[in-house]
C-alpha positions in Angstrom: 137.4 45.1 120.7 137.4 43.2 124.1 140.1 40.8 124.8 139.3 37.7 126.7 141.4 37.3 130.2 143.2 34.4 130.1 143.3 32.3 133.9 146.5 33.8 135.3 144.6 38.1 134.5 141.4 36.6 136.3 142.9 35.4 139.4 145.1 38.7 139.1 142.0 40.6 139.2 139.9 38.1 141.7 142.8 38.6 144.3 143.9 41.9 143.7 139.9 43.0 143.9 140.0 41.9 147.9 137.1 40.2 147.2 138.7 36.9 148.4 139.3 36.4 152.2 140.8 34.1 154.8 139.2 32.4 157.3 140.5 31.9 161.1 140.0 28.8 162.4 142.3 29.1 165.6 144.6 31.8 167.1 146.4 31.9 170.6 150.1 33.6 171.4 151.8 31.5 169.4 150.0 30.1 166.3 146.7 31.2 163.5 145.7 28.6 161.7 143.6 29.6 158.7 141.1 28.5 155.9 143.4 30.3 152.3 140.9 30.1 149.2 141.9 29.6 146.0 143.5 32.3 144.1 145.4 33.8 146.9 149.1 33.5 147.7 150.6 31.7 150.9 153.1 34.6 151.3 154.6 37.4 149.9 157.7 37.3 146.7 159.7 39.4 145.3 158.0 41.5 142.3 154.7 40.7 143.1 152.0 43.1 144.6 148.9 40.7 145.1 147.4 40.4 147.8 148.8 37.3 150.0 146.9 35.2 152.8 149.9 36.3 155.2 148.9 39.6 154.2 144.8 39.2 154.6 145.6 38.1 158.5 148.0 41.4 159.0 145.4 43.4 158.3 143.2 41.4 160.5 145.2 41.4 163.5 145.9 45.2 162.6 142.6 46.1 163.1 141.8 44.1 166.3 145.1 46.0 168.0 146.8 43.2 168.0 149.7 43.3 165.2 153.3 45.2 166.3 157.0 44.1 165.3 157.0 41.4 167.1 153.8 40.0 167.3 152.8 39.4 163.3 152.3 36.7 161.1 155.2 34.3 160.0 155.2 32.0 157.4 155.9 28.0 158.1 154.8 26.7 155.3 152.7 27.2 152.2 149.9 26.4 150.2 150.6 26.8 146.1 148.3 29.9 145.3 145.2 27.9 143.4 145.2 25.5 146.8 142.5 26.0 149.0 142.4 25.1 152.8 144.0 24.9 156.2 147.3 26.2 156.6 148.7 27.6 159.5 151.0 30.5 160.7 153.7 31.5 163.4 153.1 34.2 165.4 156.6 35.5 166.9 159.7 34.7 164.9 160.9 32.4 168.1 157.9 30.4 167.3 158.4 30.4 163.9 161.3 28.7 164.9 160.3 25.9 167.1 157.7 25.1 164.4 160.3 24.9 161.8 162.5 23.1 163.7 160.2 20.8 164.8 157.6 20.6 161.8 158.3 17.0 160.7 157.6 15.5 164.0 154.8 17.9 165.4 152.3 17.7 162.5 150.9 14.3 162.4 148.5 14.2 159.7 147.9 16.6 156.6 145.7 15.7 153.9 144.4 17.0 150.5 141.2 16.0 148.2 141.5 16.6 144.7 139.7 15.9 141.6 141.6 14.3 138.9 140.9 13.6 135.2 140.7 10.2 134.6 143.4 8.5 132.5 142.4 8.4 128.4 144.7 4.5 128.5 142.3 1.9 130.7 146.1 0.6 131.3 147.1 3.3 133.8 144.3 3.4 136.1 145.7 3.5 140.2 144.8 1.3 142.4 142.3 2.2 145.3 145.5 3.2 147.1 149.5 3.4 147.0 152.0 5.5 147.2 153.8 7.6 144.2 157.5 7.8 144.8 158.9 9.2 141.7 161.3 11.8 142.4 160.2 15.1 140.5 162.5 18.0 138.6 161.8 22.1 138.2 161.9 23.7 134.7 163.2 27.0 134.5 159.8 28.5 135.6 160.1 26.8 139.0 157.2 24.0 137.6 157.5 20.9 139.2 157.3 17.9 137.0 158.2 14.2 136.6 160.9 13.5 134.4 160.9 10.7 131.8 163.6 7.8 132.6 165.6 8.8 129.4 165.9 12.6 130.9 169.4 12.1 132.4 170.6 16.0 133.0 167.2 17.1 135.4 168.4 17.4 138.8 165.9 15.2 140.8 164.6 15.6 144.1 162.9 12.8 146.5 159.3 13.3 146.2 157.0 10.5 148.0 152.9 10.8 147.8 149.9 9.0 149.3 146.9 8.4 147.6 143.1 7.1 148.2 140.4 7.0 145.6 137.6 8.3 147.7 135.1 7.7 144.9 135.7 6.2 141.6 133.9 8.0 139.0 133.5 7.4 134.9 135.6 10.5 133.7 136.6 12.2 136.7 138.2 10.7 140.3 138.2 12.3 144.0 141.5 11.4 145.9 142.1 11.6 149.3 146.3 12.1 149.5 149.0 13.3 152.2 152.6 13.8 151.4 156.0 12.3 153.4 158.0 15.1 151.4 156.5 18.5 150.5 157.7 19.7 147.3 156.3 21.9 145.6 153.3 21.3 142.8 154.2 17.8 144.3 150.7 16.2 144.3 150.0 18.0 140.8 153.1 16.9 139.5 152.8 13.0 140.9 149.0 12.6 139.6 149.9 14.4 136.1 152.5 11.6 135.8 150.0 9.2 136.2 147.5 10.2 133.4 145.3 12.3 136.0 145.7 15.8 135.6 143.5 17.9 138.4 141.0 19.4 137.1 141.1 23.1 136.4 145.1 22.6 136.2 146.3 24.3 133.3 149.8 24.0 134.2 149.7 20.3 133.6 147.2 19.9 130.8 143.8 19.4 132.5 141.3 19.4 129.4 138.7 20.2 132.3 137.4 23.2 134.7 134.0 22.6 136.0 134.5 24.6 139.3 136.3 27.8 137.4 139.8 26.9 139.9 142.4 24.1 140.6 140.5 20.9 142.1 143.1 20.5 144.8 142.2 21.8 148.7 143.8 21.1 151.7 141.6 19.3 154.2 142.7 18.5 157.3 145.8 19.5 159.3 146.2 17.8 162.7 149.3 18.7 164.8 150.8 18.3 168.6 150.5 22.4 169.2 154.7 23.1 169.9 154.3 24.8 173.1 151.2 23.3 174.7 151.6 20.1 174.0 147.9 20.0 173.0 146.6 17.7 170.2 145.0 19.6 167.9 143.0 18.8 164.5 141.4 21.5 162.3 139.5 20.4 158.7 137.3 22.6 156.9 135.4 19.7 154.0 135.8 20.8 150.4 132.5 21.7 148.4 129.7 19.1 148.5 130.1 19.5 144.0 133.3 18.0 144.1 132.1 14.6 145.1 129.1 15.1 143.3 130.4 15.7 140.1 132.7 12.8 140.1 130.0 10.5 140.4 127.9 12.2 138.2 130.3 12.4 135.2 131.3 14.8 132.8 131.1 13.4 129.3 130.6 16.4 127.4 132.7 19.3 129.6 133.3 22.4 127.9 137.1 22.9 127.3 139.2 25.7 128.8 141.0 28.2 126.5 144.0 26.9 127.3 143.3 23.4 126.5 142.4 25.0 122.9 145.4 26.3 122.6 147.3 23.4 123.5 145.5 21.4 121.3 146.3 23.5 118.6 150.3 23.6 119.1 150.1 19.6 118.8 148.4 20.3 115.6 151.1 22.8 113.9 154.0 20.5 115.7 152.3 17.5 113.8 152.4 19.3 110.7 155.5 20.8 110.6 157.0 17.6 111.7 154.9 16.3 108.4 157.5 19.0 106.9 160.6 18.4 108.1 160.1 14.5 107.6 161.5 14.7 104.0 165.0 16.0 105.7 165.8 13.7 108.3 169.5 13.3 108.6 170.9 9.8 109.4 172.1 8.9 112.2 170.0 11.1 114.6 166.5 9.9 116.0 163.4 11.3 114.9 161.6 12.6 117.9 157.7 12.3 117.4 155.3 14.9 118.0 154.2 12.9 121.1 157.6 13.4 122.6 157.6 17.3 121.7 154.5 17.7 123.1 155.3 16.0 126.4 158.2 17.7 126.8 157.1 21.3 126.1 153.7 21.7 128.1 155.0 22.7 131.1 156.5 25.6 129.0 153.7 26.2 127.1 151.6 26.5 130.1 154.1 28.5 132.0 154.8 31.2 129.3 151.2 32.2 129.7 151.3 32.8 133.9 
């Protein structure tokens, strides 16, 4: 009997198979800057043995003669592992420094396009533009998220995100967005909140995939370089489908397994709750299945990664 994959064995497989690789957009002495797909870790972690975009460019600069202890990639920053787009390394631990040191003034511009489900509640739909300033929490799988007002023991963290509807579709919207604060899932988290999951998200209960991967990529990274002084801007476009499909629409999409099976926990929870209704004690508030289900789908979706 053949078992399906579920998403986390297929990207597993896709990255582990080497069949996905980076692109370099710019190298000197000092700095690579690189196009990451989808699928592939920023950087190495504890415990895991996939293969890692810091990685991909050792092995690169390996073979060209050019890798030795103190000339080797060094991470900066990161790019969550379904994130597509520019990111950029150090090249010497000194310059991993400066760039650290220096990262909030030196980059002047990053921005992200992602597709977004559109809200079910005609009541929540954003603006052309704004700014999301709700500060965001971690669950115990490291999940960023957006607590409700009533959830007083999260520990919060500042989280600030721009947004602009780049085209306004019937079921599905493309943002253009940039972040004052980078935490991370931030701009999956923020949207989410809002009734627009990403697409292809199935941390955060996207009910859609029609490009088989997260709709988020980072576009453009523009930055004053931290030893030449140089302006520099690098953008590498998402796919041409993106914006198609959002103005094309999606009013019959096939849904992911894992929607089905979060569909299917807010049935049982519905029912049992059906169940339990007979022995409510007094004094203590019902919570609804609505308030069950909003609080465990984080979980739900972690405990399948």
């Amino acid at each position: 009997m053949k078992v399906k994959e579920n998403s986390q064995e297929k990207r597993e497989r896709k990255v582990d198979g080497k069949k996905e690789r980076i692109e370099i957009l710019y190298e000197d002495e000092y700095i690579c800057v690189i196009n990451k797909p989808s699928g592939m870790l920023s950087c190495r972690y504890p415990g895991s043995s996939a293969k890692t975009a810091e990685d991909a460019l050792e092995s690169i600069m390996r073979k060209k003669g050019e890798l030795n202890s103190s000339h080797k990639p060094y991470v900066v920053h990161r790019l969550d592992r379904d994130t597509s787009g520019v990111m950029m390394f150090a090249l010497s631990e000194a310059a991993q420094k400066t760039i650290m040191d220096t990262w909030h003034t030196m980059v002047t511009e990053r921005l992200y396009h992602a597709v977004a489900e559109n809200p079910k509640d005609a009541k929540r739909i954003l603006p052309d533009s704004g700014l999301i300033d709700d500060p965001m929490a971690f669950n115990a799988h490291n999940v960023g998220y957006v607590p409700k007002a009533m959830d007083g023991k999260a520990k919060l963290v500042p989280a600030r995100t721009h947004f602009r509807v780049v085209e306004r579709g019937k079921t599905h919207t493309l943002f253009e967005l940039s972040l004052d604060t980078g935490k991370k899932n931030q701009i999956r988290a923020h949207l989410s909140s809002k009734g627009y999951p990403l697409a292809g998200d199935e941390n955060y209960r996207a009910m859609t995939d029609p490009f088989g991967r997260l709709a988020l990529h980072a576009r453009t990274l523009e930055f004053i370089h931290p030893f030449t002084q140089k302006k520099m801007m690098f953008q590498v476009p998402e796919s041409e489908e993106w914006l198609e499909y959002v103005k094309k629409g999606d009013f019959h999409p096939e849904t992911p397994e894992w929607a089905k099976e979060f569909v299917g926990a807010k049935k049982n929870e519905r029912r049992n709750s059906k169940k339990e209704s007979g022995n409510i004690i007094l004094g203590e508030r019902r919570i609804s299945a609505k308030d069950k289900a909003h609080s465990n789908f984080i979980e739900l979706g972690k405990k399948r990664r």
